[in-house]
C-alpha positions in Angstrom: 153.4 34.5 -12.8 154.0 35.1 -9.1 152.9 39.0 -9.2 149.9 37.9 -10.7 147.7 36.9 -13.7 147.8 38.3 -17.1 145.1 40.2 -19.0 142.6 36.8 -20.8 143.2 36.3 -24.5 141.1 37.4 -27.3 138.2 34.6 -27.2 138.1 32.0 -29.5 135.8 31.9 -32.9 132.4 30.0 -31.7 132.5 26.9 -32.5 129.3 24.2 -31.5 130.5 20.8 -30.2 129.6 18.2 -33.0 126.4 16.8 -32.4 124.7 13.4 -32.7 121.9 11.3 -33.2 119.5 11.4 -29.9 118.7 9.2 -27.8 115.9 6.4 -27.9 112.8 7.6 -27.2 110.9 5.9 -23.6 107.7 4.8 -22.2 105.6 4.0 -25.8 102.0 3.3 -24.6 99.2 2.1 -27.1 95.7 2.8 -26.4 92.8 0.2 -28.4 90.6 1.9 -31.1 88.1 0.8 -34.0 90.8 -0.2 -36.0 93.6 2.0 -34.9 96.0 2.3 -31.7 96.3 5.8 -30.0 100.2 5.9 -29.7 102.0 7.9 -27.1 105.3 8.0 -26.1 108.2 10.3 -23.6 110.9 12.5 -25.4 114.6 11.4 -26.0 116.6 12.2 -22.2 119.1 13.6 -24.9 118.6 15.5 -28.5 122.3 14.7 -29.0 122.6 18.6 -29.4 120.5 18.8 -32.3 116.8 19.8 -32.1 114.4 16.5 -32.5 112.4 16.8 -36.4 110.8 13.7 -36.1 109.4 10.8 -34.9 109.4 7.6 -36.7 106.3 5.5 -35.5 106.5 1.1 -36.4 103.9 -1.3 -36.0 104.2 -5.0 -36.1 101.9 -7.5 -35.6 104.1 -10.7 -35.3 105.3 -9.3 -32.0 108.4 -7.6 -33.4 109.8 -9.6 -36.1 108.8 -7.8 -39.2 108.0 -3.9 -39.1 105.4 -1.3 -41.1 106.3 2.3 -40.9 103.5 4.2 -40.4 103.4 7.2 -42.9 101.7 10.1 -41.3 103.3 14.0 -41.7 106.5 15.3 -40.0 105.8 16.2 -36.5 107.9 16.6 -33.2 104.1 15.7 -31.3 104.4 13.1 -28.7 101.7 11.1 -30.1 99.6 10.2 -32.6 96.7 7.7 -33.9 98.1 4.6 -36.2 95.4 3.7 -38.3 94.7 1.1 -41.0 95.0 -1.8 -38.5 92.8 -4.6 -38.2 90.6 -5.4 -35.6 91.3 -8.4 -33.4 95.2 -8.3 -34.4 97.3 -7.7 -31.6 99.9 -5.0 -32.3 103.5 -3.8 -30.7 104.7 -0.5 -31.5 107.9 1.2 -31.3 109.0 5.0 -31.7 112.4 6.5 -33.2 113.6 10.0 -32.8 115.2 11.9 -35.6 117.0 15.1 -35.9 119.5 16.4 -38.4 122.8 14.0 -37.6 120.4 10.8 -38.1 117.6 8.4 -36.0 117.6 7.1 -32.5 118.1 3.7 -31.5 114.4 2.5 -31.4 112.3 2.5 -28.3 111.3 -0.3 -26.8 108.4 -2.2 -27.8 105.2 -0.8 -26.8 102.7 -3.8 -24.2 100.9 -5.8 -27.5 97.4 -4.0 -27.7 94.3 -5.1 -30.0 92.4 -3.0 -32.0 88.2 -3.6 -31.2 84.8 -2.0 -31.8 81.4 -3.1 -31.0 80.3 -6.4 -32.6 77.4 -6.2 -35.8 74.8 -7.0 -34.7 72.8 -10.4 -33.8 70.2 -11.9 -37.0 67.5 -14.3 -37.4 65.9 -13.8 -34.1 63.0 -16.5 -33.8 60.9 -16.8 -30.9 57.9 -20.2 -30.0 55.6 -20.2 -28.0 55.6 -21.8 -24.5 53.6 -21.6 -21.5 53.9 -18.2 -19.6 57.7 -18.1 -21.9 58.9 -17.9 -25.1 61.8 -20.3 -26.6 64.7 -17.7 -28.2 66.9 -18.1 -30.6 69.3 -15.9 -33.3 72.5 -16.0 -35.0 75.5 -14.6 -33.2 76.9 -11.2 -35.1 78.6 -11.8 -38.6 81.7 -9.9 -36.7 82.4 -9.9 -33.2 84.5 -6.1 -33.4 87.9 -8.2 -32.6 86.6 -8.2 -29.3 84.8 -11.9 -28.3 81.3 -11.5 -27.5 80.9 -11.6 -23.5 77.1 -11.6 -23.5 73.8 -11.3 -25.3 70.9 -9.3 -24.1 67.8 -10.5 -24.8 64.4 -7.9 -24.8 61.0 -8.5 -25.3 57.9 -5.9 -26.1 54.1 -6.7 -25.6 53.3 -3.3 -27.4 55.0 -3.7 -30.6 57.8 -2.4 -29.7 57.0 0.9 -27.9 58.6 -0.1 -24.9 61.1 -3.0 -23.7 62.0 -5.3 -20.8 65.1 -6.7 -20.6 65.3 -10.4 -19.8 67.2 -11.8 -17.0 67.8 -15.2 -16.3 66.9 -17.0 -13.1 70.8 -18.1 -12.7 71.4 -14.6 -12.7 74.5 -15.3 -14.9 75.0 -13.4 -18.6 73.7 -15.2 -21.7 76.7 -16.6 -23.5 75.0 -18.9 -25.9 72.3 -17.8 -28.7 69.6 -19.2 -27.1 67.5 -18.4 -24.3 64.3 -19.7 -22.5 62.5 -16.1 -22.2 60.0 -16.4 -18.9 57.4 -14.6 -16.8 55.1 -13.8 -19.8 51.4 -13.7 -19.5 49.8 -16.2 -22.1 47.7 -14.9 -24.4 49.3 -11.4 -24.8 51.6 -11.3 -28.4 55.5 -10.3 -27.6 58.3 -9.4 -29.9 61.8 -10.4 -29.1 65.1 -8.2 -30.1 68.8 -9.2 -29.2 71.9 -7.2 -28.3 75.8 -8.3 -28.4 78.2 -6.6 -26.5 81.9 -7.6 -26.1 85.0 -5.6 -23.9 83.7 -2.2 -26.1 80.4 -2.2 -25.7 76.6 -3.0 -27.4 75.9 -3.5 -30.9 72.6 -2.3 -32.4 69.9 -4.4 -31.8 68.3 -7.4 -34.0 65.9 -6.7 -36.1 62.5 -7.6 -34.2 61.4 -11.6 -33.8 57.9 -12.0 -35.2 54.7 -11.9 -32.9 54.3 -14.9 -30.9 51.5 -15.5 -28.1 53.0 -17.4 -25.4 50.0 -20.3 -24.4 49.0 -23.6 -22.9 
């Protein structure tokens, strides 16, 4: 009044504002395995006032028209592996948060990513003789890891194997094809031949060993 205020009331019994579901999870990033996607993504701005229990973690590998939850345990991480994929399909993810009103809205899709691993390897590596070379050729890997193959690399042995030489070609450009011309070999001496694949991951394991075969005129 206008000598002054009054003593405050008693205060009021607590009571919590009513809470709600939290906001969409951000910034979902997929990282290319053997057959899975390391997943991460950035907390809800907002938990709606309700501590986050979950995340709910969806794959889809028609670029977002049909969904697959992944089932993995309870977890408030900010990541995790999705596994059970297959290699050479190109995936989107998206993350949903979840607390005790309900879920988020669901992130936005995750950049498409594609599972890969190393190829099998190459077969059927057969090797004839030519003057001072030796005419390669194999079978390109049952599986190429989801990955294409970029390049074969193509060693030859004139101790059986003990040691190896890798090949390269005069162009100085990778082997694409599953053939070579193998030069610079000293006729008369025997040589085995072994191929490698490699694709965006990395090398497969080595062919099995061509015959023997004496490069001559």
């Amino acid at each position: 009044n206008a000598v002054g205020i009054s003593l405050p009331s008693a205060n009021s019994a607590p009571v919590t504002p009513a809470a709600t579901v939290p906001s969409a999870p951000t910034s979902v990033v997929a990282v290319s395995g053997n057959a899975q996607l390391a997943v991460t993504w950035v907390a809800p701005a907002n938990t709606g006032g309700s501590p986050i229990t979950d995340y709910l973690v969806k794959y889809s590998s028609n670029s977002g028209s049909t969904w697959t939850n992944f089932i993995h345990p309870v977890s408030t991480a900010l990541s995790c592996t999705v596994t059970g994929l297959t290699n050479g399909t190109s995936y989107v993810i998206k993350v949903i948060a979840k607390n005790a009103v309900g879920i988020s809205l669901p992130s936005a899709n995750s950049a498409p990513v594609t599972p890969a691993t190393v190829p099998s390897r190459p077969t059927s590596v057969v090797a004839v003789s030519g003057n001072a070379q030796l005419a390669v050729t194999w079978v390109a890997p049952a599986s190429t890891g989801g990955s294409p193959i970029t390049d074969y690399l193509v060693k030859y042995s004139s101790n059986g194997g003990s040691t190896w030489t890798r090949f390269f070609p005069s162009s100085g450009l990778p082997i694409t094809t599953t053939s070579c011309t193998v030069t610079g070999l000293t006729n008369g001496t025997a040589y085995v031949i072994k191929v490698i694949a490699r694709n965006a991951v990395g090398i497969s394991l080595p062919s099995a060993n061509s015959a023997p075969v004496t490069p001559a005129t």
